[in-house]
C-alpha positions in Angstrom: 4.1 -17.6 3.0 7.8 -16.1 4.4 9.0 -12.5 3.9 12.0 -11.5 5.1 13.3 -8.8 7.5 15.1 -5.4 6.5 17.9 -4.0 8.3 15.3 -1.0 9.6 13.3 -4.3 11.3 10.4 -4.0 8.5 8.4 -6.7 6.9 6.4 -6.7 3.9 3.0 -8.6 4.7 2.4 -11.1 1.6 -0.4 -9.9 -0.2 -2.5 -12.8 0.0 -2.5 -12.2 3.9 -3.6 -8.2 3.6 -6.3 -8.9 0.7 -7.8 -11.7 3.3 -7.4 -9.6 6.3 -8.9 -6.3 4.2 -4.9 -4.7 5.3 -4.3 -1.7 3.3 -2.1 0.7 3.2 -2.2 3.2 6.3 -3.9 0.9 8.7 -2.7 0.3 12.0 -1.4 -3.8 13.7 -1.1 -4.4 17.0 1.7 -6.6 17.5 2.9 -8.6 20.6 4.2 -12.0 21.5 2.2 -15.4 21.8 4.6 -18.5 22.8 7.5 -17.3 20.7 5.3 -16.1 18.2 4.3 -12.5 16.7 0.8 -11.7 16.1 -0.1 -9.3 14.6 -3.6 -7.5 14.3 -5.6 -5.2 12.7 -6.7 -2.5 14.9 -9.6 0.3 14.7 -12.0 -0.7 12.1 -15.8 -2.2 12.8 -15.5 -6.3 12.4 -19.1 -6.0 11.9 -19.4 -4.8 8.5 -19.7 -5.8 5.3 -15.8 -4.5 2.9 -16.1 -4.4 -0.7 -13.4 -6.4 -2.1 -11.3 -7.3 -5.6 -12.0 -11.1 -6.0 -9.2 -12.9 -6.5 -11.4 -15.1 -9.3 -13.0 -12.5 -11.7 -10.9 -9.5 -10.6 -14.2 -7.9 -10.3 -15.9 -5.9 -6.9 -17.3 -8.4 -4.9 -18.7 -7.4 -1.3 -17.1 -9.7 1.7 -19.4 -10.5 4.6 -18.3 -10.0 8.0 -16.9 -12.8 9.9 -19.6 -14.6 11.7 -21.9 -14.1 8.8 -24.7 -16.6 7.9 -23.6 -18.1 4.5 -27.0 -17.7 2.0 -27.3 -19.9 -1.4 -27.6 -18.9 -4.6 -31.1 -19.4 -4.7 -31.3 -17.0 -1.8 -29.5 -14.8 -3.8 -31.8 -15.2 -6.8 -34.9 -15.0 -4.9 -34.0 -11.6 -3.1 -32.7 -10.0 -6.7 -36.2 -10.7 -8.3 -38.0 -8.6 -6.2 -36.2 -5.6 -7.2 -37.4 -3.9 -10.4 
């Protein structure tokens, strides 16, 4: 993905990078320089947690696990549902 750079210096960050990255509006980057490179990052929010998310398949609320998550099967999934009522 490319995006350009306006006379003021901004960027806009491609909108496939900020859905993945949970980027919205408001939030704060770090920003510095790795061999030649700029990095940015998303600063002040818990990694830990679980976001509620628009899939990009159904268009639908889906929840995203934290990175690091154990991945659990549909079965799992299944099994855990039929115990509620």
């Amino acid at each position: 993905m490319n995006t350009t750079v306006s006379t003021k210096g901004q960027i806009v960050i491609p909108r496939g990078v900020r859905q993945k990255l949970g980027i919205r509006s408001g939030d704060k980057l770090s920003a510095r320089v790795v061999q030649g490179s700029i990095v940015l990052r998303p600063e002040g929010r818990p990694k830990n947690k679980a976001r509620i998310v628009v899939s990009p398949f159904s268009g639908l609320p889906a929840i995203e696990p934290p990175e690091g998550a154990p991945e659990i099967s549909t079965e799992q999934v299944r099994a855990m549902l039929a115990d509620f009522p």
